[in-house]
Structures are given as structure tokens and as C-alpha cells.
ZASE-494604 format. One line per 10 residues: number of its first residue (from 1); for each residue x, y, z of C-alpha. Coordinates in Angstrom, 2 decimals, padded with zeros to 5 digits. Layout:
# ZASE-494604
NUM	X,Y,Z | ...
//
This chain:
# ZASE-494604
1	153.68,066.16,145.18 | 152.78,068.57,142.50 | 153.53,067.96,138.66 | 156.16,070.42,138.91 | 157.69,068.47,141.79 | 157.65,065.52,139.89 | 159.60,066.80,137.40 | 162.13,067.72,139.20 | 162.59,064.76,141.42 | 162.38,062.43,138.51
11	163.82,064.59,135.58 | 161.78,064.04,132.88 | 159.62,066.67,130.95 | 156.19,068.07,131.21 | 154.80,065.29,128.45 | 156.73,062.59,130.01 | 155.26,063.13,133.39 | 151.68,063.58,131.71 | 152.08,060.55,129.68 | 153.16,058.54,133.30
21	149.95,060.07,134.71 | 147.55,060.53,131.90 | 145.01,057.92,133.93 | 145.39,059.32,137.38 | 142.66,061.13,138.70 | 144.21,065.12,139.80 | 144.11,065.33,143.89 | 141.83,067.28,145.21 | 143.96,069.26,146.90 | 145.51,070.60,143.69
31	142.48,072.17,142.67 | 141.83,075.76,142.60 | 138.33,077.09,143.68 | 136.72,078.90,141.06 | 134.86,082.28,142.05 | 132.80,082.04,139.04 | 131.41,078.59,139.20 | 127.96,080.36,140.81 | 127.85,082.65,137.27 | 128.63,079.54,135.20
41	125.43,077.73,136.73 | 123.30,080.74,135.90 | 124.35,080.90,132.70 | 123.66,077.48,131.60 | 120.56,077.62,133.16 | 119.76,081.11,131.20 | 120.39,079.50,128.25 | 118.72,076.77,128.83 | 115.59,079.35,129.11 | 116.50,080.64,125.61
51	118.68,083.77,126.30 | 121.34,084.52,123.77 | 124.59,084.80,124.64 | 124.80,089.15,124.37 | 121.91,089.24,127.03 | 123.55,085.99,129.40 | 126.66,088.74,129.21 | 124.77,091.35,129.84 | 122.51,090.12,132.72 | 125.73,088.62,134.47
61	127.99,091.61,133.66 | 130.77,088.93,131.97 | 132.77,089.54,128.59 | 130.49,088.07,125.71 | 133.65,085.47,125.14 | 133.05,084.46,128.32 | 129.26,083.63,128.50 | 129.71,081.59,125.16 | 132.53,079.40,126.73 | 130.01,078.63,129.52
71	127.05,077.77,127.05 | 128.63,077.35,123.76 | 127.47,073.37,124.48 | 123.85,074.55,124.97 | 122.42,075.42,121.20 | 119.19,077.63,121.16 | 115.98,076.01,119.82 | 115.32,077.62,116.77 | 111.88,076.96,116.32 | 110.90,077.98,119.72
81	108.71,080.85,120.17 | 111.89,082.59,122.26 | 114.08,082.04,118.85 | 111.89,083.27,116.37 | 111.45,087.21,118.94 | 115.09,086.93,119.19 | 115.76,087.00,115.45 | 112.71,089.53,114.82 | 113.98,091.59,117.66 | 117.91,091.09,116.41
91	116.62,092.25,112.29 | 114.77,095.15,113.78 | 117.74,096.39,115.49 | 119.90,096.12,112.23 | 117.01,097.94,110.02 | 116.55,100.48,112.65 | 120.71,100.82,112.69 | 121.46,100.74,108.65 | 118.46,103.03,107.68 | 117.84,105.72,110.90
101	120.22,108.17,109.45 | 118.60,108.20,106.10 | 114.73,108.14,108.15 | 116.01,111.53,110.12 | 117.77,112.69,106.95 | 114.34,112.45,105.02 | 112.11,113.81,107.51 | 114.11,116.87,107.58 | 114.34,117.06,104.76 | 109.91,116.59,104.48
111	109.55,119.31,106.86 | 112.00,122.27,105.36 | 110.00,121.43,101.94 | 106.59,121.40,103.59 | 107.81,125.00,105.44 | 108.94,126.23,102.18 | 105.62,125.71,099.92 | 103.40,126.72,102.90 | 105.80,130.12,103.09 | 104.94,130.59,099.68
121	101.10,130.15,099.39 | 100.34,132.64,101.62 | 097.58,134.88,101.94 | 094.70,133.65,099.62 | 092.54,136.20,097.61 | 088.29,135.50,097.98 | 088.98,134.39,094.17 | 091.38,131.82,094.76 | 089.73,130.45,097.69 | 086.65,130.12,095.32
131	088.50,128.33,092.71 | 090.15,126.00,094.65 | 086.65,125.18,096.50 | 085.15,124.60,093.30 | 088.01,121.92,092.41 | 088.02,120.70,095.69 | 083.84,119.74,095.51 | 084.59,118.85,092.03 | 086.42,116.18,093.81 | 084.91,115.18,096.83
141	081.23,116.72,096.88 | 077.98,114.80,095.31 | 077.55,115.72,091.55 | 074.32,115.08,089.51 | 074.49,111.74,086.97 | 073.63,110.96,083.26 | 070.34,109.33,084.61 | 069.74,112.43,087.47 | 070.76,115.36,085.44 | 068.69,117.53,087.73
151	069.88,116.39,091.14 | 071.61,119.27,092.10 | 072.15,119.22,095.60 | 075.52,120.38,097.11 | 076.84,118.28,099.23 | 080.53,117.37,100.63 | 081.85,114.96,102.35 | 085.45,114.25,103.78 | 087.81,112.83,106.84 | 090.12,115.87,106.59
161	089.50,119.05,108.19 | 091.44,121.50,106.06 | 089.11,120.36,103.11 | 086.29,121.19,105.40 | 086.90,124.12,106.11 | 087.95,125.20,102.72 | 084.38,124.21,101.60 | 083.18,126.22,103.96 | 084.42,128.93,103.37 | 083.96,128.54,099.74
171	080.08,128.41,100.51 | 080.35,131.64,102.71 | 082.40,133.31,099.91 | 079.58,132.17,097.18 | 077.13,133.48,099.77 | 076.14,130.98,102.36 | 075.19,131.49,105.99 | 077.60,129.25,107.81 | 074.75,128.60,110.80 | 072.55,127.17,107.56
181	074.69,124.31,106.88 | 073.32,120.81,108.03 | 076.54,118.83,109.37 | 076.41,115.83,110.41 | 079.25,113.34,111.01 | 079.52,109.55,109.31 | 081.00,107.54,111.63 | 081.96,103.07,112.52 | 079.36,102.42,114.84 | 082.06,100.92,117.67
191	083.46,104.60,117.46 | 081.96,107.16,120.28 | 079.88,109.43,117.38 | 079.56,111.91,120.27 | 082.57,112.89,120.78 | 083.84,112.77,117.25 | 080.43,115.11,116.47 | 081.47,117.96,119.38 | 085.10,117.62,117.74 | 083.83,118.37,114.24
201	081.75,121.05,115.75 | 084.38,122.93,117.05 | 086.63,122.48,113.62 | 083.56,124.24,111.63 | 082.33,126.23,113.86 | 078.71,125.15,114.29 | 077.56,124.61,117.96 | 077.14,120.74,118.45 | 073.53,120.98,119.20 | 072.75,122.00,115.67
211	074.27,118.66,114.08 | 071.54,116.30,112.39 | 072.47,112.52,114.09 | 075.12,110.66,112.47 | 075.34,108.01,110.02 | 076.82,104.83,111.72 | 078.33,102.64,109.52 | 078.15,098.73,110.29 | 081.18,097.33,112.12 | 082.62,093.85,110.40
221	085.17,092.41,112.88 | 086.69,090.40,110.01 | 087.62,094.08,108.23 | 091.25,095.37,109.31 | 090.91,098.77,109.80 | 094.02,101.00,110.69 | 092.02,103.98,111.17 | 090.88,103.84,114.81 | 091.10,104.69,118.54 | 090.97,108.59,120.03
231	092.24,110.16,116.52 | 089.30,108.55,114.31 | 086.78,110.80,114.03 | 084.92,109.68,111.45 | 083.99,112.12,107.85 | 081.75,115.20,108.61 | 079.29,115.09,105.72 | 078.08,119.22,105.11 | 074.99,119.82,103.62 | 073.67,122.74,101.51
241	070.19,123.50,101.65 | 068.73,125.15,098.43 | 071.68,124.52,096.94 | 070.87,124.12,093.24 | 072.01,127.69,092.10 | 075.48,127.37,094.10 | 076.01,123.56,092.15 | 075.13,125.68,089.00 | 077.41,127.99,090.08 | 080.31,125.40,091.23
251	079.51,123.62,088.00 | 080.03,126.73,085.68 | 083.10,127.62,087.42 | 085.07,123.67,086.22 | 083.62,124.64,083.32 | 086.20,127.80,082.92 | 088.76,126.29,085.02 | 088.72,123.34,082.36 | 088.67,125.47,079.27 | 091.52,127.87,080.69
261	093.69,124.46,080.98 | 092.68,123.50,078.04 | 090.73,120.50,078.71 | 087.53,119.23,076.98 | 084.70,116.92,078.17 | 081.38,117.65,080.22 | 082.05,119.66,083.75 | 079.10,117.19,085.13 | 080.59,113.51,084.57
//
């Protein structure tokens, strides 16, 4: 007889009956075959291969409330290799939630400012491009020292192409003949110097076959460099020859720019 049954026949109440019973194993005819015990045996032994309880839910298309009654009994392992991508996976889905909005927000906000100043530079007279070569070898190009006052021998050297080619055409502008430039490109000797040379070639200009051979610089495993694979292409070093009257030249014109802002000191340090 069922419980229900019971009840009746004997007329007591439902904690009566289970008090009479409580040590009587349930008939096996009573129970009710589950249709999820197959699920429930997949998700202990998911967990039991470190899957959290979102992706036992996921994988067995159950409510979340459900996986976690099946495995709540089955902790993860923290300190297994499984726990620690779970919670580096789990924090870069919460950084990548809170602060997207604000990345997108910035970068658009990047790109109408970089549209906006390059709207307003515009065309640039011979006179401006000269000044702003000047500054920019000033910068980046070899000067002569306190104990090599006379060295004056213009060369530049740099990983970024617009700065290139604004020294170019600074030397064209003060008079050079761009096919009388010696280029050649400084490069980590695991890079392919080749095809970073024919690259550099066709930013400049300057037919490939008319570049000096590179520079290789020494490779050090133990050094973590960032700057690699098909987009490192090395600095293109660009050479002057008979250069000393365009360094005079170069050199005079810091001079002015650094008396018209009114700054002091020696043009050459």
C-alpha cells in the first residue's frame, strides 16, 4: 500500500505514519524513474574534470540551479591548473564587461581628435617643412660633440616612417638629390633584413638595390622584446654624403628657432 493508503486505512497523519515507518526501506515499486539520472552522471563527472557549474549548465542545456544541485557536493580544486584559467578567464570577462564602454568611448573619442588636428595642419609651406626637419634631426639625427666639434656628418636614424620621410624631404628642400642618399636599414639579426630593406625602399623611394647592407644587431634570447614578427622592420638609418654644409645649415637654423622661443644654450649640445 502507498503512504497515502496508509493513512487512510489507519487514520493517523502524514508524521505519524512517517514516524511508524521512518526505518523501512521505500518499495521499489513506489519509485519514480528519473529521466535525468543520465544528465546527473555527466555532470558529476564534469565536475569532477573541473568545469564550473555555468559551463556544466551550459554543456547539458539545464537551469544553472539545477547543475549546482547535482554537483554542489563536488567542490572545485582551487589550486589546480583548471581553477586558476577559470578565475583568470571569469576576471577578464568582468574587466572586459565594466570598462568596454569607456574603451569604445575613448577610442572615439582618439580618432575624432586625431581627424580634427590632421584637418587642421594641412598643406605645409617648403618653410615649414624645413623647420620642422631641422627640429626633427635636432632630435633624432647624429650631432657633433664637445670632444668632435668638427664631425659634421648628417645622419638620421629612426623606426617610424613619417619621420623618414620628413627628413627626406627636408634634405631635398635644402638641396639634396634623393638617389644620393645612402640608406641602409638596422635591423635584430633573427628578423628577415631583406624584406624589411625592400619595405623601407619602397617607403623612401630608393630602389632596393641601391641600399648599403644592414646593420644586424645581436639577438639575446633572455631580452623580451615586444617589437617583432611581420610588422618589425627594423630603423632605416639615411645617410648624407658631403653633408657638412647642410649640418651647418640644420645647425644655424635651432639656432633661430631657439632664439625666436626664447631659449638660450649652444644649438650643438
Amino acid at each position: 500500500m502507498s503512504l497515502a493508503q496508509l493513512r487512510t486505512h489507519f487514520g493517523v497523519g502524514r508524521d505519524t505514519m512517517a514516524a511508524w515507518l521512518w526505518n523501512e526501506p521505500t518499495p521499489e515499486w513506489t519509485r519514480r524513474p528519473n529521466a535525468k539520472d543520465d544528465l546527473r552522471a555527466e555532470a558529476v563527472a564534469l565536475r569532477r574534470d573541473g568545469h564550473t557549474v555555468p559551463d556544466i549548465a551550459t554543456k547539458l542545456g539545464v537551469a544553472k540551479s539545477t547543475a549546482y544541485l547535482w554537483v554542489r557536493h563536488l567542490p572545485l580544486d582551487e589550486s589546480s591548473e583548471r581553477a586558476r584559467e577559470r578565475r583568470s578567464e571569469h576576471s577578464r570577462r568582468i574587466s572586459e564587461t565594466r570598462w568596454e564602454p569607456l574603451r569604445q568611448k575613448r577610442d572615439a573619442e582618439r580618432a575624432a581628435t586625431n581627424a580634427a588636428e590632421a584637418a587642421w595642419v594641412g598643406e605645409l609651406s617648403d618653410r615649414e617643412v624645413k623647420l620642422l626637419g631641422a627640429v626633427a634631426y635636432w632630435c633624432e639625427g647624429a650631432k657633433a660633440k664637445p670632444w668632435r666639434p668638427n664631425n659634421c656628418h648628417a645622419m638620421f636614424i629612426n623606426s617610424d616612417p613619417c619621420l623618414i620621410q620628413l627628413f627626406i624631404r627636408f634634405a631635398e628642400l635644402m638641396g639634396v638629390d634623393r638617389r644620393n642618399l645612402k640608406c641602409r636599414v638596422s635591423i635584430h639579426q633573427s628578423a628577415d633584413a631583406e624584406v624589411a630593406g625592400r619595405w623601407w625602399a619602397e617607403v623612401v623611394g630608393v630602389p632596393f638595390e641601391l641600399f648599403r647592407p644592414p646593420t644586424l644587431k645581436t639577438h639575446n634570447p633572455s631580452t623580451v622584446r615586444h617589437h617583432v614578427g611581420d610588422a618589425y622592420r627594423g630603423c632605416l638609418i639615411v645617410e648624407v654624403p658631403k653633408s657638412r654644409e647642410l649640418y651647418w645649415r640644420t645647425e644655424g637654423m635651432m639656432r633661430g628657432i631657439a632664439s625666436a622661443t626664447g631659449g638660450e644654450g649652444d644649438a650643438s649640445m
